[in-house]
Structures are given as structure tokens and as C-alpha cells.
N, C-alpha and C positions, 0 to 999 in steps of 0.2 A: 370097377366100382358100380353099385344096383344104383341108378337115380330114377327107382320106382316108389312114386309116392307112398306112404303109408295109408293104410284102409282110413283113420281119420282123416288124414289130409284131403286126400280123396272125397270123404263125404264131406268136408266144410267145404269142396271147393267147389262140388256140384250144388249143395245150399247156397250156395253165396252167386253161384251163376242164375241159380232158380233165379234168388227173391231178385237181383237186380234184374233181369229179363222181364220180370212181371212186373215189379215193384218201383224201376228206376228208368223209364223212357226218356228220350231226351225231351221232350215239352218235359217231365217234369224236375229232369236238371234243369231245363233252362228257367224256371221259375225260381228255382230255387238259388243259382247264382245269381238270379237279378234281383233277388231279394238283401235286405237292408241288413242280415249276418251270415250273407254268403254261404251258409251252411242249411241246413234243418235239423233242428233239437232234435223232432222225430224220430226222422229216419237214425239219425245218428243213435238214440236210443234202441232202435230197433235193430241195429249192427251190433248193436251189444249185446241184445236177449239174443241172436244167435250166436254169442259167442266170439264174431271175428275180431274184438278189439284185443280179447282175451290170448287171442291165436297167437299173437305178437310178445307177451312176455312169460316167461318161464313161471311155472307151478311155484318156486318160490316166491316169484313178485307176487301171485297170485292168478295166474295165468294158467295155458295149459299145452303152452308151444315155446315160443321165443327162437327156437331155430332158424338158419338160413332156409332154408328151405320152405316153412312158416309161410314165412315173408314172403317168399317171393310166389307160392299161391293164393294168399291173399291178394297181394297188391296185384298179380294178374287180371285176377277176377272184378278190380275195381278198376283196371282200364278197361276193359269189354266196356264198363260202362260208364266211363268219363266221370264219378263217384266226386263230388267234393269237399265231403266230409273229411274230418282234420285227423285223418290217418294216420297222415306223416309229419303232419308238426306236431303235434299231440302226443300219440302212441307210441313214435318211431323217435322223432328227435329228442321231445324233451322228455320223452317218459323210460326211454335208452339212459339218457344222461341223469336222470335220478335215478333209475337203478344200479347203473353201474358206482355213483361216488355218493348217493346222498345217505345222511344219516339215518335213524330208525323215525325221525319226524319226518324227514321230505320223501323218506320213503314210503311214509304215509299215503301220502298224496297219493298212490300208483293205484289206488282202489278206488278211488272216482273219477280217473284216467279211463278204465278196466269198463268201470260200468257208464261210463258218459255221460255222468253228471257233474265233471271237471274238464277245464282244459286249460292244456298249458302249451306252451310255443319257444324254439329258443331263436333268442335272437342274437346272433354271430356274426352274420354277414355285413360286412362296414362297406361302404361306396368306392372307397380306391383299394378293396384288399384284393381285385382281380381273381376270387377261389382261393387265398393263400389262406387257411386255418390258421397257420401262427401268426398272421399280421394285424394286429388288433393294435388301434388307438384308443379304445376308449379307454378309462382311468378308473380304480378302485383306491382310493386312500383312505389306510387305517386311522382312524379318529375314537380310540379310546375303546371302548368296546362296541364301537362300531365301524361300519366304512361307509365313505361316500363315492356315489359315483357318476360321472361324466362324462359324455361320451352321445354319439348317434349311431343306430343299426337300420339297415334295409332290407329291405324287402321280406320284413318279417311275415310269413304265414299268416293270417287268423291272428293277426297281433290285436286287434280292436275289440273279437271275441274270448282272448286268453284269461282265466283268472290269473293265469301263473306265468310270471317269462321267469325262463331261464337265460342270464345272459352273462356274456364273456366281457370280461377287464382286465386290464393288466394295471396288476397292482405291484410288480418291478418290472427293471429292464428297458427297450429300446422297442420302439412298436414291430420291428420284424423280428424277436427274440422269441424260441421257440418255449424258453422258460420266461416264468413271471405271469403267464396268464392263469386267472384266477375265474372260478364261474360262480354265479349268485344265482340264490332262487326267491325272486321279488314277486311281490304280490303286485298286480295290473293298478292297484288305485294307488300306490303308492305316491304322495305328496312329490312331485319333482318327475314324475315321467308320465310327457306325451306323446300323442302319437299322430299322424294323419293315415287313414286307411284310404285304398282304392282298388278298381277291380284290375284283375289281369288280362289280356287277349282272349286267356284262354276258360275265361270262363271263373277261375280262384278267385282268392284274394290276399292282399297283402296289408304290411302298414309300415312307413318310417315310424323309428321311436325315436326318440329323443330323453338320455337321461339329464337333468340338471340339478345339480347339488343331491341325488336323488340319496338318501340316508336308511342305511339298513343294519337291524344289529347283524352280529360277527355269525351269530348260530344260521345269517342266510347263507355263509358261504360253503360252496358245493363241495367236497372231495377237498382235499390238501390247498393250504393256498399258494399262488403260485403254479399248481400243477396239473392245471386241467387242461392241458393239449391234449392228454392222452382220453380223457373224457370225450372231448371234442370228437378226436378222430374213433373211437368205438363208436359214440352218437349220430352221425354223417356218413361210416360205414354204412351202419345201417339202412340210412334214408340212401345212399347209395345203390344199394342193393333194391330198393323197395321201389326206386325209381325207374332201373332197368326193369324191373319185371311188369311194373304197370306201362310201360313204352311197348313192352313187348305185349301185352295184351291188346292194347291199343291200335299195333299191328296189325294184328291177326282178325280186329273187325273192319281195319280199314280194305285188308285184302279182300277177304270175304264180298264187303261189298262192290269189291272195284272186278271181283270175277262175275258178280251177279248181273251188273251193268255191262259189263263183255260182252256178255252171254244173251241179253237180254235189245241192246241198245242193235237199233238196226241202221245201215248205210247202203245206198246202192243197192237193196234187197237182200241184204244177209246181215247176218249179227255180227259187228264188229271185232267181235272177239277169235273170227276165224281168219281174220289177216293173219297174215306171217310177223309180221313188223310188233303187231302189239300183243301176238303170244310172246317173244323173245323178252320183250319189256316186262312180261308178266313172269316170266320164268325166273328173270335175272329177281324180280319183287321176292318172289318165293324164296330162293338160293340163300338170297339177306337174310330173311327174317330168322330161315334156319340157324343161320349162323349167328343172329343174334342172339335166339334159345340156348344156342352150344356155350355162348359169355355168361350167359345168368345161370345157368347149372354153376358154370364152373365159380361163379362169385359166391352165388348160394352155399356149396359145397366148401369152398376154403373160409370162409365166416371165422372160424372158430379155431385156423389156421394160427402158423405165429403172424409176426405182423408185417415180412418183408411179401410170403407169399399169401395173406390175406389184401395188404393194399393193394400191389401188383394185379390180385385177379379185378378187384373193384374201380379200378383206374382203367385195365383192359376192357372189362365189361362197359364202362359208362362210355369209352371211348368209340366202344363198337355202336351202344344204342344211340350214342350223338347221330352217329355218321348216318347210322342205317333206317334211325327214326326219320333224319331229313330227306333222305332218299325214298322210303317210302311216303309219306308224306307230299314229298313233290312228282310224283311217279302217278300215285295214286289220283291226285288232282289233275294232273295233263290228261290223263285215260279215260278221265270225266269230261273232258271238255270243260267247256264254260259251266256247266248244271252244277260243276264240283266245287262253285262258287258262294252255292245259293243258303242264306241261312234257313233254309226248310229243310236242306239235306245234312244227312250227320255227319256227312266224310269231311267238311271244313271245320267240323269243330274237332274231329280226332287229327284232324291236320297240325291245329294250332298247339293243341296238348303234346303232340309229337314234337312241334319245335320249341316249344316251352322247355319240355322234359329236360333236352339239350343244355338250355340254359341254368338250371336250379342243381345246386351241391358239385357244381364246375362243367365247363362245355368240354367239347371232343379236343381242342386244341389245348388246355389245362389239362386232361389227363393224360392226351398221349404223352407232355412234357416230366408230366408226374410218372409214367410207367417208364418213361427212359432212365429218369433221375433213380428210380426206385435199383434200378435194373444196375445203374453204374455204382452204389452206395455200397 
């Protein structure tokens, strides 16, 4: 199999490396996450006029990508640069999950997704679901030609900046039942749901929501009701995939700078990077990363696979980037000595993105459990 970019691919990915190298320093992420919407309308507008939000959904959504592949040059190119605009809540998750189940109205929405004058975020993840996609408490009850719903979600992305949640209820069944979950597409002002935001380690942001009594007509709910796991798991594919490749870009500048510092950092009268001890550490750095590139091809690649050997590669991949994100990460920081501490220097802040990564749409110990299960089904 060729997994030689195609000549577009190629040029959005050298643009997109351009403008963040010129355009996205870390003083001016770091402004930008300590500011009061976590994001920049701007720049976010400015990812649009080049097209990269567009890269992400297929010429039918109105797009001019949406492949595996897409994805995972994009999101590359936005770990170089620790980016944190709302990518992957936005583009990836809920904007996956309206195009995959919503109707000719919410599939509306995907054109001010496209040009970044909309955002929308899902919110799925419950506080004791441990990564389980089918385990959802919160409650949709049908009330006439409406439903109501009930329920708290965490750790939602840009939930404080979203106009749009998408979010999961189960409207039958038993809260581990893989059928009965049901997805809505609520509007953020919605009378009955709030939220608390706060920032991440790594720099994001997130928010608890909270739905109560929160009352929506029938025309918000997404795809079949009852039937949205299979929504769910195309939508989280996705940011799956989107995750490993921004880990793995994240990688490759932490490398970079920890060969620079080798190379450069002197001991005893030579540059420390000519010990024996800390080229083996550096080799074995390298060996990883590769091998992490060899999981995102092959998750990239099976995307559009059926669905034992599309999860499988996306469960292997996330589970390799867990492992190999924290090892670099912790490799790269010891090699720096203490300086690898300092928040002036950028390797602590791709450190913490790298363990972050691990955490968001299931850690290494959730997916290996999920490529076993997959593997025995």
C-alpha cells in the first residue's frame, strides 16, 4: 500500500506548518490559553481562510477532505504547534456526529463549523463512565412532541464557548446498555443547562455541564432514537485518530528540541550529547516515535475499514500513543535536566499535551483492554 501523501495533502500541510511556525509562537499560545475563551476567534478564522477546518469534512458536507488521512495531516501539523483552537470538539467531534446522523437542518449547521463562525462541542463523557461510550446515565424523556433531559457530562471541550452541544442520553434501557442511547443537538442557551468552565494543565479548556429539566423539541434529536452508539463510535473514531497524530506531531518537536539541547548543552567540556548513556536514551526516543508514525498510518488507513478492523487499529494506535507519548515526554524532560522544567521553555508545555493526550477519548490501559475484547468478539 502507497502511504504517499497526495500533492494537496502535501501543500495544506506545508501551509499549515508555514503559518503556525510564523503565526502561532508559544508566547502567543500562551496568551491565548490564558485568556477568558480559551481560544482566538482570529486565528480560528484564519484556519478557516486557509482551508484547514474545511480538510476535515468531505466535499459533500462541504468540505474538500474528510479522509483518514486528512486528519491525521492536519492534526500533525497542529501539534508542532500545541494549536488550541477547537479542532476536535468542533470539526472532529460534533461536527463527525452531525454529519454522520443529522438531518438536512443540523446538517446545516456544518457550514459555519467549516468557516468558524459556529461552534459546537459533544458532550459524552459522564464522571464514572471510566471511557465506556455505551455507559451513559444521563436521561432523555419523551414528553409529547418533546423530550426532556437530565443528566451531568464532563470534561466537555470549549463547552462555555459552544453555541451547539451535542450530547448523549439514554432515552431506554439500563445505563450500561449498548442500545437506548439517544443524541440531541441543543442550543448552549438553552433554559435548564449549565455549566462551570475551567482551564486544563495543558493549556485547553474544558466545562462540567449540567442538564436540568432541560426541554427540547423531538426535531433535536440526532439520527434514530435510541441509536446513537454507532454515531458516537464513528464521532470519537475520529477524534481518536486526530489525537494520535497531534501526539505524534508533538513528538517530533519535543525530539527535535531535546537533540538540539544534546547537541548544544555542555558538561565536563563537551556537549552532553556525546556520552554513550544519553545517545542510547536518545535512540530508544527515536525507535518510539517511529513506531508511533507506523499506529497512525495504520489507524489513518483502516478509518473507513469495517468496524472490527477500523476499532482495533484505533484502540492499537491510541494505545501505542498513550505509552510512547509518556515516555517521550518523560525521557525528554530528564535529558533537560531541571531547565526542562522552566515555563519559559516549550518542552514542559509539549510534555503536558503529551500526557494530557493519553487521558482524552480513553488512556493506554482502556484501549489495550478494548483491542483485546475487540480481538476476542
Amino acid at each position: 500500500m502507497n502511504f504517499t501523501h497526495t500533492e494537496d495533502r502535501r501543500m495544506l500541510a506545508d501551509a499549515l506548518d508555514r503559518y503556525v511556525a510564523e503565526q502561532y509562537s508559544l508566547e502567543t499560545r500562551h496568551k491565548i490559553s490564558q485568556s477568558a475563551q480559551g481560544y482566538s476567534p482570529g486565528q480560528w478564522a484564519r484556519f478557516a481562510e486557509l482551508g484547514v477546518i474545511g480538510a476535515l469534512f468531505t466535499e459533500a458536507q462541504g468540505g474538500f477532505g474528510g479522509d483518514g488521512f486528512d486528519i491525521a495531516v492536519v492534526f500533525e501539523s497542529l501539534g508542532r504547534g500545541l494549536v488550541v483552537e477547537p479542532f476536535l470538539a468542533s470539526a472532529v467531534l460534533a461536527g463527525s456526529a452531525l454529519a454522520h446522523a443529522g438531518n438536512d437542518a443540523q446538517q446545516a449547521l456544518l457550514a459555519g463549523l467549516i468557516d468558524g463562525s459556529h461552534i459546537a462541542t459533544l458532550a459524552h463523557e459522564e464522571a464514572d463512565a471510566h471511557y465506556a461510550l455505551h455507559r451513559v446515565s444521563t436521561r432523555a424523556t419523551r414528553d409529547g412532541d418533546h423530550y426532556v433531559i437530565d443528566g451531568a457530562k464532563a470534561v466537555v471541550a470549549l463547552g462555555d464557548q459552544a453555541q451547539t452541544v451535542v450530547v448523549s442520553a439514554r432515552s431506554s434501557g439500563d445505563v450500561d446498555s449498548e442500545d437506548g442511547i439517544s443524541l440531541f443537538v441543543v442550543p448552549a442557551d438553552t433554559a435548564g443547562l449549565s455549566l462551570r468552565a475551567y482551564p486544563n494543565i495543558d493549556g485547553s479548556r474544558a466545562a462540567e455541564i449540567t442538564f436540568t429539566q432541560v426541554r427540547v423539541p423531538a426535531s433535536a434529536l440526532l439520527g434514530a432514537e435510541g441509536q446513537g452508539l454507532a454515531t458516537l463510535e464513528h464521532a470519537v473514531g475520529r477524534g481518536i485518530l486526530a489525537l494520535c497524530a497531534e501526539s505524534l506531531g508533538a513528538m517530533e518537536v519535543a525530539k527535535k528540541q531535546t537533540i538540539e539541547y544534546l547537541q548544544t548543552r555542555k558538561q565536563f567540556g563537551k556537549a552532553i550529547g556525546s556520552f554513550q548513556a544519553l545517545q542510547h536514551r536518545m535512540a530508544d526516543v527515536l525507535l518510539e516515535i517511529e513506531q508511533a508514525r507506523s499506529a497512525v498510518i495504520n489507524a489513518a488507513a483502516a478509518l473507513q475499514a469495517d468496524r472490527s478492523t477500523r476499532e482495533r487499529a484505533l484502540s492499537a494506535a491510541k494505545y501505542s500513543i498513550g505509552r510512547i507519548g509518556t515516555l517521550v515526554a518523560e525521557e525528554c524532560i530528564q535529558l533537560h535536566g531541571g531547565i526542562g522544567m522552566t515555563w519559559e521553555l516549550p518542552m514542559p508545555h509539549y510534555a503536558k499535551r503529551l500526557v494530557m493526550i493519553d487521558h482524552q477519548l480513553g488512556d493506554e490501559d482502556h484501549h489495550l483492554a478494548r483491542f483485546i475484547a475487540l480481538g476476542q468478539a
